[in-house]
N, C-alpha and C positions, 0 to 999 in steps of 0.2 A: 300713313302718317297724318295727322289732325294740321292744319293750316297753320295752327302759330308755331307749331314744332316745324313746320317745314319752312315757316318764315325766319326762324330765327338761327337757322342750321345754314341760312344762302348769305351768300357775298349782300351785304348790305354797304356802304357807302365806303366802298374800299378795306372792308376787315368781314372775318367771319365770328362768329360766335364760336366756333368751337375749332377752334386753332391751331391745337397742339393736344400732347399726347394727355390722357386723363388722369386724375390724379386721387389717389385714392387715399382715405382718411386717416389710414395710419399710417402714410406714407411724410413722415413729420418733415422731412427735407425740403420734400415738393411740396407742401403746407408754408412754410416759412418761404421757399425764394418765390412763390406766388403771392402770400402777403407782403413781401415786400417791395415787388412789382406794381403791385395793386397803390400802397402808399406812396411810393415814391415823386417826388416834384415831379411835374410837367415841363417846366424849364428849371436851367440853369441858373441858382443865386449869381454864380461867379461873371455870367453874362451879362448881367442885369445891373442899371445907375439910374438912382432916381435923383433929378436934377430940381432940385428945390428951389433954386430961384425962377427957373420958369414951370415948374410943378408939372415936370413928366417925366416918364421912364422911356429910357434907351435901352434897349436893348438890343446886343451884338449878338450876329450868327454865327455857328461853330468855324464857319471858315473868316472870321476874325476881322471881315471888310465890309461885310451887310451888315447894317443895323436899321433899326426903325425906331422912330422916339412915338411912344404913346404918351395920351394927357391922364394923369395921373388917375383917375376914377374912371377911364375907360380901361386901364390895366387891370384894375383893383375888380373891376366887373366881367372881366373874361375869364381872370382868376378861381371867379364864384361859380 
């Protein structure tokens, strides 16, 4: 196996490149719940308040007592 195949087939910073089972072309199911894996948010809208008087976002963790407030353009750039 050539180096970058065998680079990118190993545990790299906690996930693997190749994860699960394969999915093949005309397989239109496991096309769609893969595309829509692939788009889905990173976070939660329904978590998330952006506080306009002091111009940042809080955002709450799923167990509903952690939160962290970011300043609004630090969010907006983690985002990207």
């Amino acid at each position: 196996m050539k180096p970058l195949c065998r680079n990118m087939t190993t545990v790299s910073h906690g996930s693997m490149a190749s994860g699960g089972s394969r999915i093949l072309p005309k397989d239109e199911s496991a096309m769609e719940n893969l595309a829509r894996y692939i788009i889905r948010a990173s976070f939660s809208q329904e978590r998330m308040r952006y506080l306009e008087q002091k111009g940042t976002v809080l955002y709450t963790a799923k167990d509903g007592r952690t939160s962290k407030n970011f300043p609004a353009m630090d969010w907006l750039a983690a985002m990207c």
